[in-house]
N, C-alpha and C positions, 0 to 999 in steps of 0.2 A: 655469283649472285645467289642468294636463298631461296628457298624454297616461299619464304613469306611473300616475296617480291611477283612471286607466281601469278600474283593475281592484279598485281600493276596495268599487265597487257587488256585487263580487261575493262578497265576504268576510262575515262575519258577525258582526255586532255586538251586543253584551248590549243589553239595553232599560236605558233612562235617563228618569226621571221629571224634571219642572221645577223650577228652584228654587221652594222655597216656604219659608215660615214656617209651622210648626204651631202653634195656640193651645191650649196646656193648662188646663184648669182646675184653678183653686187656690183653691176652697173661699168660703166666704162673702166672705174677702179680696179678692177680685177674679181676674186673669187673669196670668199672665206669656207672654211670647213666647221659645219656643226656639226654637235656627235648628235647621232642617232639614236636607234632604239639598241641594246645590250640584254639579250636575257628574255625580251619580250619585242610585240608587236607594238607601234607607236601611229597614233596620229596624231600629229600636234602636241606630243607630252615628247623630252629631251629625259635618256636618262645620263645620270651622274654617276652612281657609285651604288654598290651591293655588299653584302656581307652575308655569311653563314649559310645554312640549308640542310636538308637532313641528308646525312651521309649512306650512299645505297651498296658501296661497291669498295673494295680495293683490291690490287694487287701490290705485288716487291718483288722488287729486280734489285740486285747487288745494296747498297746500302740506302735505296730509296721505298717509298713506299706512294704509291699512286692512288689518291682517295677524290671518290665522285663526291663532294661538299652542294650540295642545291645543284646552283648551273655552272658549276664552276668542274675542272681538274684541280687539284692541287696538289703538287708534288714536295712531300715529307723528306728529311734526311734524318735517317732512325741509325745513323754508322752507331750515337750512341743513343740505345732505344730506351734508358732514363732521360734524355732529355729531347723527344723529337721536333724536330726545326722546321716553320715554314721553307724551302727554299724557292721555290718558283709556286706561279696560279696562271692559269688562261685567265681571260675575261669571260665576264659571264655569257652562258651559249643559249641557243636559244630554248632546251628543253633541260629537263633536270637529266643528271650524268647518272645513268640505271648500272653501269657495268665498263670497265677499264677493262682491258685487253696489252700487254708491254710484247713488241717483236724488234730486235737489236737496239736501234735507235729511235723506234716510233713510238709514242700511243694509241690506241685506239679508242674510243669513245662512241659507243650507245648511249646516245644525246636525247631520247625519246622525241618529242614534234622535231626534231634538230636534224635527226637521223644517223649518220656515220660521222666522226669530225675524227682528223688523225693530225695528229701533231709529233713533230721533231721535237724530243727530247733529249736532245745529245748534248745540250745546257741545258741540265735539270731546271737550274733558276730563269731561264727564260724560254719556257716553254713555246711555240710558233707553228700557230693551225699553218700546211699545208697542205691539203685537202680534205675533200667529205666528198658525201654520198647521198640524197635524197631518198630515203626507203620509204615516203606516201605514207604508212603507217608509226606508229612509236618504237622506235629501235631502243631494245630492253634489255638485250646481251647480246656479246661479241665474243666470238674466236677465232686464234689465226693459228692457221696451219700452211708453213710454208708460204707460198705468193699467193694464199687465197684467204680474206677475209669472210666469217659466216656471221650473219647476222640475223638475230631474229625482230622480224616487225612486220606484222600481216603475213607470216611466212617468214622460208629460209631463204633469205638472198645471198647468193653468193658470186662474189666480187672474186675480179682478180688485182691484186694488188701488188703487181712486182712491180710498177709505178706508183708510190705511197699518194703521190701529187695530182694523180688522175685515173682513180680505183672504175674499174669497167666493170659491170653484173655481166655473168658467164652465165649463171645457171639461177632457177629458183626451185623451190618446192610448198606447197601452197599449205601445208598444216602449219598453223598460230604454236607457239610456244616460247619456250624460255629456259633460261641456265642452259647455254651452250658446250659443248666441249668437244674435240674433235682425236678421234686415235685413229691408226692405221686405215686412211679412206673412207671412217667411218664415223659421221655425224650424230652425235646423240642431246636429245634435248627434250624437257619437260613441255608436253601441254595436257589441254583439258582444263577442267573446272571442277574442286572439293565438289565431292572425294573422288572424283576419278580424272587426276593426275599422274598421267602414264610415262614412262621413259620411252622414248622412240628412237630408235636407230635407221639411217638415213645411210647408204652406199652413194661414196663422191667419188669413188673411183675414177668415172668422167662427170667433173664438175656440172656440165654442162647437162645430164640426164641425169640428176638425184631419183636414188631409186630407196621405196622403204624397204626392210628387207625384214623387221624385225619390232615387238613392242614387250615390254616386260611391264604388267599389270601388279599391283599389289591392292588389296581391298581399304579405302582410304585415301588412296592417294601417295604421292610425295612432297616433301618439302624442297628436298633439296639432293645433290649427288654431287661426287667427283671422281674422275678416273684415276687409276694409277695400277702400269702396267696392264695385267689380264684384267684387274677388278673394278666394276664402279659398285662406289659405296655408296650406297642411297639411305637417305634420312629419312624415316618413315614416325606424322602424325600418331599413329594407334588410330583403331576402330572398330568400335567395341561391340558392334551391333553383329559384326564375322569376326570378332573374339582374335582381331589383330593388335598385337601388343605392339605399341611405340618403340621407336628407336634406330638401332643401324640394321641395313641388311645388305650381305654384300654378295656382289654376283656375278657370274664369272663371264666375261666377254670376249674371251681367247677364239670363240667362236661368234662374231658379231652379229649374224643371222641368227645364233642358237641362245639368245643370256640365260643363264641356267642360277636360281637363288644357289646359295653352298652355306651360308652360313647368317644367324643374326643375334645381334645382342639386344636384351631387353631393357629398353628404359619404364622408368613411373610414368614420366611426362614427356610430352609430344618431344620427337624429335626435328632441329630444324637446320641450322647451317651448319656444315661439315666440312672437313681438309685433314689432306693423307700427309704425312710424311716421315720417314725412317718407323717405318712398321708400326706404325701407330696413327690411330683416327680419333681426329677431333671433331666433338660432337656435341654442340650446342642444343641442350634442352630446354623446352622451356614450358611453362605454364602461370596463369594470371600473374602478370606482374611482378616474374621473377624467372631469371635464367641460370642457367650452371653452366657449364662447361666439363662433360664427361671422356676423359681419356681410356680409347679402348687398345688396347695389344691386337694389330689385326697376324701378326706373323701368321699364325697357323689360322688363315681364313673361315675355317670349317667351323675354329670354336675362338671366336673372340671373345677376349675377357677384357674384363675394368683394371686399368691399372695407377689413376689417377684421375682427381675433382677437383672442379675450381667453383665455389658458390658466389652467384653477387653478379652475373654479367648485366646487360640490359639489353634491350631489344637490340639481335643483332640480327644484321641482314645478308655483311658477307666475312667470310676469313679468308686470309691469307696467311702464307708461312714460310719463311727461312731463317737459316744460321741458328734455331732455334727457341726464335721469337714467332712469337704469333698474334696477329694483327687482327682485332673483331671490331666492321665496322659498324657503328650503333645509332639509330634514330632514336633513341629515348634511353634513357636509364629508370624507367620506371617511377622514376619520384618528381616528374615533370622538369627535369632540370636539366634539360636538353638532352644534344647527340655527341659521339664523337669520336674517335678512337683508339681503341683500347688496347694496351700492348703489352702480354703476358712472356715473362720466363720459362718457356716449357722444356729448359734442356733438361732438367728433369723431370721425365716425362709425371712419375708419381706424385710430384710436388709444385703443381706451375703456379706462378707469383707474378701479381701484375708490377709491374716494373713504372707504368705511365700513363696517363691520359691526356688523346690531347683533344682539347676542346674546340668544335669547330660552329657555335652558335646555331645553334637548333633552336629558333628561338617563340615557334608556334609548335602548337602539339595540335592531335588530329581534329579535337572539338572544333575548332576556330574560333570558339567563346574567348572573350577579350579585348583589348583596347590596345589603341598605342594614342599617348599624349606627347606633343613636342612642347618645349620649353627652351627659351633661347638654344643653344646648340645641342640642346639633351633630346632624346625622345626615350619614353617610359614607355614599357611594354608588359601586358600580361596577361595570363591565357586563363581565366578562372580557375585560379587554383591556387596553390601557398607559395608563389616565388614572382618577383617579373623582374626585368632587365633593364638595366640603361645603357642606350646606346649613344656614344659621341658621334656627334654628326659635326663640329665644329670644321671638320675637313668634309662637305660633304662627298665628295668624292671618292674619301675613302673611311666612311662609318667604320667605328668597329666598337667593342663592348667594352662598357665601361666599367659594369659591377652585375653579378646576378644577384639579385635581392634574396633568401630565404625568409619567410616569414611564417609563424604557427597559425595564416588564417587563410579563410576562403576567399580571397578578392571576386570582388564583382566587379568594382568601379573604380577609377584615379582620377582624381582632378591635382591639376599642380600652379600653386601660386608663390610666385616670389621662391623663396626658398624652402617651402613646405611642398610636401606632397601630402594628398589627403585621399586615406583609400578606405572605400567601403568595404566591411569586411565582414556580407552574411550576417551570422548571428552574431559574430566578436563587434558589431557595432563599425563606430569611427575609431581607425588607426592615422594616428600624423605622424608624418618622419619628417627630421630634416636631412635636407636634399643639399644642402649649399655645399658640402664635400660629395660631387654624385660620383663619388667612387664608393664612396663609407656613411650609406642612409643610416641612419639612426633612430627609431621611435621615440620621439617625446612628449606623445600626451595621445590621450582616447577616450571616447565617450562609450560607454557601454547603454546599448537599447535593448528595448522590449523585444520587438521583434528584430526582420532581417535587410539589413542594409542592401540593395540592390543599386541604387543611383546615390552622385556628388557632383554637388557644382558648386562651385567658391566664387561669390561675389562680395570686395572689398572684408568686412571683418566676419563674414558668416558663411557658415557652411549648410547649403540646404539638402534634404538626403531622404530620398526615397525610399518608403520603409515597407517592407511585408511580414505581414501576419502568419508564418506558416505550418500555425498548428491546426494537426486535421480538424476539419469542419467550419475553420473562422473566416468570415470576412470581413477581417479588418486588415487595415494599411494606414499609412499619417505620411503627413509633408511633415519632417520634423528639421527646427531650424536651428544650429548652431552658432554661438557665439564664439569667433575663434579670435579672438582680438590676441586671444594670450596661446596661443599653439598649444602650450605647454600645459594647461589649465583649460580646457573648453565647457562651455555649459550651455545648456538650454534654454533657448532664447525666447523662441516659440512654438505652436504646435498647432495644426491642421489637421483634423480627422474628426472627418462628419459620417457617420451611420453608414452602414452598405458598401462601404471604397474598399476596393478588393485588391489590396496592393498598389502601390506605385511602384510601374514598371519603366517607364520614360518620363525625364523629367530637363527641364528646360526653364531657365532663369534671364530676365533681358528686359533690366531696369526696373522697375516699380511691379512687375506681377510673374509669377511662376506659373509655369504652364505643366500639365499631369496630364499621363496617358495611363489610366486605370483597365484591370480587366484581374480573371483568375486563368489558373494554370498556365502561366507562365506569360501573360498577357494576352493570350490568344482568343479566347474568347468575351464578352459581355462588356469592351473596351469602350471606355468614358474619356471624353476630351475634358476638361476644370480648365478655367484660368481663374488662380489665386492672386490677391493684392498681398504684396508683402513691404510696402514702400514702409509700415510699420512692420518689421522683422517678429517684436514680442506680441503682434495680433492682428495673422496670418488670415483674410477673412475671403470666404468664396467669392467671387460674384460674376462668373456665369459658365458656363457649357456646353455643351454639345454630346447627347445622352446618343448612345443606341447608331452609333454611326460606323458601327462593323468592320473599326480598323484592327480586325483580327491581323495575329502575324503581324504587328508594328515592331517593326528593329529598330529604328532608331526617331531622335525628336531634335530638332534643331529650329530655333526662332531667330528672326535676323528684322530687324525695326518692326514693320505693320503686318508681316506673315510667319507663319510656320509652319514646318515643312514635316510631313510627318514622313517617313520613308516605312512601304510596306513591304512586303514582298514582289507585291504586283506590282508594284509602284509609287510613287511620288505623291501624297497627296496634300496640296494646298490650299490652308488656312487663313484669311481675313482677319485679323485680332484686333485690328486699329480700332473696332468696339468691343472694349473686352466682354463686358454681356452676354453679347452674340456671336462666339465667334462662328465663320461662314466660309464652306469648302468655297473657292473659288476657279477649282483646276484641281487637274491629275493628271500628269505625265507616266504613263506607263514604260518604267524601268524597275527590273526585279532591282532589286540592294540588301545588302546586309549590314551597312554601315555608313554613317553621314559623317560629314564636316562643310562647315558652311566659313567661303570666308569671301567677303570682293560680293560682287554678283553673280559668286561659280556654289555652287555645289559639286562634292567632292561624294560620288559614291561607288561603293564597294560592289560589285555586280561578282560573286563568284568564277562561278564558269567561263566569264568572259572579262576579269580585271576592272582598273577604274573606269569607269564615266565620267567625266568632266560636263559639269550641266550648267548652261548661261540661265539663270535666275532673273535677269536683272527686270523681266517683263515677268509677274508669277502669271499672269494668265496665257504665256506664249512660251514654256520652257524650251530649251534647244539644246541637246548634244552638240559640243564644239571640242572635244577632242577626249583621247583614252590612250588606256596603255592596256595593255593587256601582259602580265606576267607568266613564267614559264608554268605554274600549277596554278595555284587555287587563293587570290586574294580576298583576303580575310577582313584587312581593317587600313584603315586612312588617315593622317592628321597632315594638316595643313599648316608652315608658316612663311609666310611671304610667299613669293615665287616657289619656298621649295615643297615639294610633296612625299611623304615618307607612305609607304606601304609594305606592309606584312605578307608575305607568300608562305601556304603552309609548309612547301618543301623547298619553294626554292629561295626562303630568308629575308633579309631586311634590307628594301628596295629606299633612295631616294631619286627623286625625280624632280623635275624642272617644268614648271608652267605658268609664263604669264605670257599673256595673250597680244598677239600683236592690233595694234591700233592705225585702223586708218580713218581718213578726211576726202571730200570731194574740195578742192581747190581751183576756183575757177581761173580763170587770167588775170582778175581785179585782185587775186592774193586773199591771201588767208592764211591761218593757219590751224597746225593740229597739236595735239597736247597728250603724254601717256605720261597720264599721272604715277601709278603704279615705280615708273623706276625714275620718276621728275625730269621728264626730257621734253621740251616744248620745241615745236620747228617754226618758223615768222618766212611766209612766201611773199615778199612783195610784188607788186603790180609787177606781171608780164616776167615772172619766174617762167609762165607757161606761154604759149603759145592760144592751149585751150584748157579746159577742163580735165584734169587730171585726178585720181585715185592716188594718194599717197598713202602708205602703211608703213607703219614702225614694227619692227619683231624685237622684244628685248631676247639675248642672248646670253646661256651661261658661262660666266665669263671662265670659267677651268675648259671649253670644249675651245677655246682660242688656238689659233698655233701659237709658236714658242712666241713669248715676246721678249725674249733676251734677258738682257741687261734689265730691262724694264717691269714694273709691276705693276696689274689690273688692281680698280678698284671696285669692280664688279660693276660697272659701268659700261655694255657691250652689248650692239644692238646691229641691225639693218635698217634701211629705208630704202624703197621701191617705189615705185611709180607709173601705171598706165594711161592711158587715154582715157576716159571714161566712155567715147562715142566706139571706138573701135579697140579695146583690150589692150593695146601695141604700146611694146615698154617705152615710156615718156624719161626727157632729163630737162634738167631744170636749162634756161641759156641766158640767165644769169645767177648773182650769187644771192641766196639764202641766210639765214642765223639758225644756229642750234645751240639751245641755253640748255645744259646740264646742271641740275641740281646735285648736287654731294653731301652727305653728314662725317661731322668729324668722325664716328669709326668704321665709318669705311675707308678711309685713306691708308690706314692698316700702317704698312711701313714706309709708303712713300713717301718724300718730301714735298711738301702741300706745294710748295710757286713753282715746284717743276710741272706738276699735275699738269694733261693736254691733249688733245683728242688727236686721233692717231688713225688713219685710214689702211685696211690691207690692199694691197695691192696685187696680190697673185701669187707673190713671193716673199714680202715683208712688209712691214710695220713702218710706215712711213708718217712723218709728222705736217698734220693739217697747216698748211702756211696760216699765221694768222692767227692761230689758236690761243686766247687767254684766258687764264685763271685768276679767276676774283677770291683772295682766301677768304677777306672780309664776308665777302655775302654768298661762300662755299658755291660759287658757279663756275661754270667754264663755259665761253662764249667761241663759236667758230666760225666762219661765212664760208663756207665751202660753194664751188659752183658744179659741184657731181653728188652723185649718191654711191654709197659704197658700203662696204660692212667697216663696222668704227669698234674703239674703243678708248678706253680714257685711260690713259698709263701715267706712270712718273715714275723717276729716279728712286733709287734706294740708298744712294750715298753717293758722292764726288769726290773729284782727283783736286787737288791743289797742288798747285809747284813751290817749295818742292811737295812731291806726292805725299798726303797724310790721308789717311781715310776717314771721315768726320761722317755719322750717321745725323 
């Protein structure tokens, strides 16, 4: 791990619980398995599927290469390092992967909130956690020597691990640090805090009493080291105030207690991750937004020289090295275009030549400025700056990238309709692309403004767009409205800008009037609530506001029928609009956010530090928390479709997730019933189902977290029902039979065949068919009378046997 990474240990990480499976009970039926939380902590949010994350670590053992991707391992086959191969991935863990550690057939993994996770890899392509380790603090590097793993987090733990399955802590040592490495007995490891980043040597002679013995100071600090044989080579910042020049220094450890400098080579620019092999150190420099890669001759220690350059890396965090490749992993290449790994030809050592890249979706950068929009199975991604992503979500379970966009502008904003995407772009105005090939976007038309684009929202033929003034001293801003009937061709429709409006920073559109959140420097102060009528698009007219209401710090603006919801930093606050006039706080739910989406009754927001919130709306003057996920780092942004939930982690990538809310009914003995509109499932209890008064609740389920159903295929129709007393808690069954009407649309039937379609109960074991169960294709229902509750779902045939046998779809 680098030297950059140094300061990882010092940041603060949300807590992240293990993958697991929860077992729900589902009544006399037997059990179903839902998946659980992956990657993150879960209440009431299921996750589905992950992709990408910024890559912190690798190593290479024989013809693989072990790269920390987000929260993921994933194991490369680089046999031929032009064209490197996924072959294997864990699932996602619950902290991002800081540092890989390879011993015969294990991995190891410094999982940070995760702690120690080791995995069998003796099939590379299917990697299989085997054990871990809870280290309390973020585990941020790893070394193994022999049957003891060293691990840095809140300290040096040290494990014994001649049982990979059930690693036992022997010893600790209480200094913080990082980049681990271990030579003859003797521990050495980066701590401190810029610029005083020391190498400390550590005697494990007996595991069990780490003794220090030793510390090699340089003025500045270190980035980064590695050992090799007597030498560790340390990468040294520069620091110019003690007239220490950047670069390598290397120092001799033949004596552990005694490290003595012998020799250093001078870079221009900061020195940071480094790797020794066949007399030669590689030495990644770097400075604003651009990296090298410097080849030093270390043979004769004393006088290291240059003996080859490589210009062009990108932020690199760790290298690895054999057979004469060299592996640099990258969170950024500088040009916002993600991370990934980079893999150079250094058998000549004079002349190294990158040979590959392999791209592992880095798809937020550090700002977290940006948006993600979903569109039928697309979600669009972009971090303010000149490129954003699409990613297929069509499988959500297994998202992955469909196109990285490059674009010559500044995006602020995306709104995407139909087959258009419309991005505001700064001072380049309105950019439209079309999107209908989202592999191959394409620019077809733009509006060029006065000032700068900051907001877009597209309602039916118009685009309305948030404009700022931002030449020193002005305060002006306009609601300026496009006509986009013709994508290709847009013009101006109408225009809003009355005296004093100091930019539109937040802007929200929902039927007949537009709602503005005005303010200067960057919305934060002198913030004006507008609501505009725009029912006539070409004359856009105010009529009324809400001056001087100090929603400084407004991130985001979202309206849903008679409210709007303004999201602050501090929190939530709720607007009355049903007269537009007047509009009138009427509530504030104190949750920080960075990000809304409003869809159902929930609000969708982005809480950093602590992941999504999931906020029941459906009362504005009684908001409620009713579930969250919280992600391995630092979520950023949110969009909403149907049940599914997509979210952005800075480092640990593009999350989708699962949430719709289970529904229950109080059902007395006279019958009743309950109704979850959401996935069209109605239940009809007739007279004396109950004995008493009972709590029935529906959970929908997503249908990919099923076990196997065979032969058979979901149509995303997969739920629970439960049932208590209402007088005494105690799980209730029905003792007679019930109706359960499923609604269906033709495309979700997918590839079943429709009259087989038929609701399916598990049993403990398998997929058993509802006696009774019929499908109406005419009027897309399916009717069942079951006399138990259970976990269900609705399956059908994918094709039939005839005699003699023909396969007929």
């Amino acid at each position: 791990m680098s030297g950059r990474a140094a300061a990882v240990f010092l940041l603060v990480f949300v807590p992240v619980v293990i993958l697991s499976w929860l077992i729900r009970s589902a009544g006399q039926a037997g059990q179903v398995l839902a998946r659980g939380p992956a990657g993150g902590t879960s209440q009431g949010v299921e996750f589905i599927g992950q992709v990408g994350g910024w890559v912190y670590s690798v190593a290479q053992e024989g013809d693989y290469a072990y790269v920390g991707v987000g929260p993921r391992l994933v194991i490369l086959d680089v046999s031929d390092p032009s064209l490197p191969v996924q072959a294997g991935s864990s699932d996602p863990l619950p902290g991002i992967v800081y540092d890989v550690a390879i011993s015969g057939t294990y991995a190891y993994v410094a999982n940070g909130e995760g702690g120690l996770r080791i995995f069998d890899v003796a099939n590379p392509a299917a990697p299989v956690e085997v054990g871990s380790y809870v280290t309390g603090d973020e585990a941020i590097s790893v070394a193994i020597a022999g049957d003891f793993a060293y691990i840095s987090s809140g300290g040096l733990h040290i494990l014994d691990i001649a049982d990979p399955t059930t690693p036992v802590q022997v010893g600790f040592y209480g200094q913080s640090g990082n980049n681990i490495a271990v030579s003859d007995q003797h521990v050495y490891f980066l701590s401190g805090a810029y610029p005083n980043v020391d190498l400390h040597v550590v005697s494990v002679v007996n595991p069990a009493l780490p003794i220090q013995v030793a510390t090699y100071y340089v003025p500045g600090g270190i980035t980064d080291f590695v050992l090799d044989g007597n030498y560790a080579y340390v990468s040294h910042p520069g620091f110019s105030i003690y007239d220490y020049p950047a670069g390598l220094r290397i120092v001799d450890i033949s004596i552990p207690s005694s490290p003595q400098e012998i020799g250093y080579y001078e870079t221009s620019t900061s020195g940071d991750a480094v790797a020794v092999a066949d007399s030669n150190a590689y030495l990644v420099t770097s400075a604003i937004n651009h990296s090298d890669l410097v080849v030093v001759n270390v043979s004769n220690p004393v006088s290291p020289t240059q003996v080859g350059l490589y210009e062009g890396l990108g932020e690199v965090e760790d290298l690895a090295i054999g057979a004469g490749i060299l592996l640099a992993a990258e969170i950024s290449d500088y040009e916002y275009q993600g991370g990934g790994l980079r893999l150079l030809d250094v058998a000549d050592a004079a002349n190294p030549v990158e040979v590959s890249f392999y791209d592992t979706v880095e798809p937020w950068w550090f700002s977290g400025l940006g948006e993600i929009i979903a569109s039928d199975s697309y979600v669009y991604s972009f971090r303010d700056s000149t490129n954003f992503r699409v990613f297929n979500a069509t499988d959500p379970a297994a998202p992955t990238i469909a196109v990285n966009y490059g674009s010559p502008w500044y995006l602020q904003d995306l709104a995407v309709s139909g087959t258009y995407a419309y991005a505001a772009a700064g001072p380049d105005g309105l950019r439209i692309l079309d999107v209908s090939d989202a592999f191959d976007p394409a620019e077809v038309g733009s509006y060029t403004t006065p000032g700068s684009i900051r907001e877009v929202v597209v309602q039916g033929n118009y685009a309305y767009l948030g404009e700022v003034d931002e030449t020193p001293g002005s305060n002006g801003g306009a609601l300026r409205i496009i006509d986009i009937s013709d994508p290709l061709s847009p013009t101006q429709a109408g225009l809003y800008e009355p005296g004093g409006l100091i930019g539109v920073w937040q802007l929200a559109v929902e039927g007949d009037y537009a709602y503005l959140l005005t303010g200067g420097d960057g919305g934060v102060y002198n913030s004006i609530f507008y609501v505009v009528d725009v029912s006539d698009p070409t004359n856009p007219v105010e009529i009324g506001l809400r001056p001087s209401i100090d929603y400084y710090h407004s991130a985001d603006l979202a309206v849903s029928g008679s409210y709007a919801y303004l999201l602050r930093y501090q929190g939530i606050a709720v607007l009355d609009v049903s007269v537009p006039m007047t509009p009138t706080e009427i509530g504030f739910y104190e949750q920080y956010g960075e990000d809304l989406d409003l869809a159902g009754d929930y609000a969708y927001v982005i809480d950093p530090p602590n992941g999504l919130r999931i906020i029941d709306v459906s009362n504005p003057l009684l908001l409620a928390e009713v579930a969250s996920y919280n992600t391995p780092y630092l979520a950023l942004n949110v969009a909403v479709q149907g049940p599914i939930v997509y979210v952005a982690d800075q480092e640990g990538g593009f999350y989708t997730l699962w949430f719709n809310p289970p529904v229950s009914a109080a059902i007395p003995a006279s019958g009743g019933a309950l109704v979850s509109p959401l996935d069209g499932t109605t239940y009809t209890f007739p007279a004396g189902t109950f004995t008493d008064t009972v709590i029935v609740t529906h959970t929908p389920r997503f249908h990919g977290s099923l076990p196997p159903t065979g032969d058979l295929v979901g149509i995303g129709h997969s739920f629970e029902v439960t049932a208590v007393y209402s007088s005494t808690g105690q799980p209730a069954q029905p003792v007679q039979p019930y109706t359960i009407t499923i609604g269906y649309s033709e495309a979700e039937k997918g590839p079943a065949i429709e009259d087989t379609l038929a609701l399916y109960y598990w049993n403990g074991n398998q997929w058993l068919l509802e006696p009774g169960s019929l499908v109406d294709t005419a009027a897309n229902t399916i009717i069942a009378t079951p006399n138990h509750f259970s976990a269900w779902a609705v399956l059908g045939e994918v094709f039939r046997f005839y005699l003699p046998i023909v396969r007929k779809n």
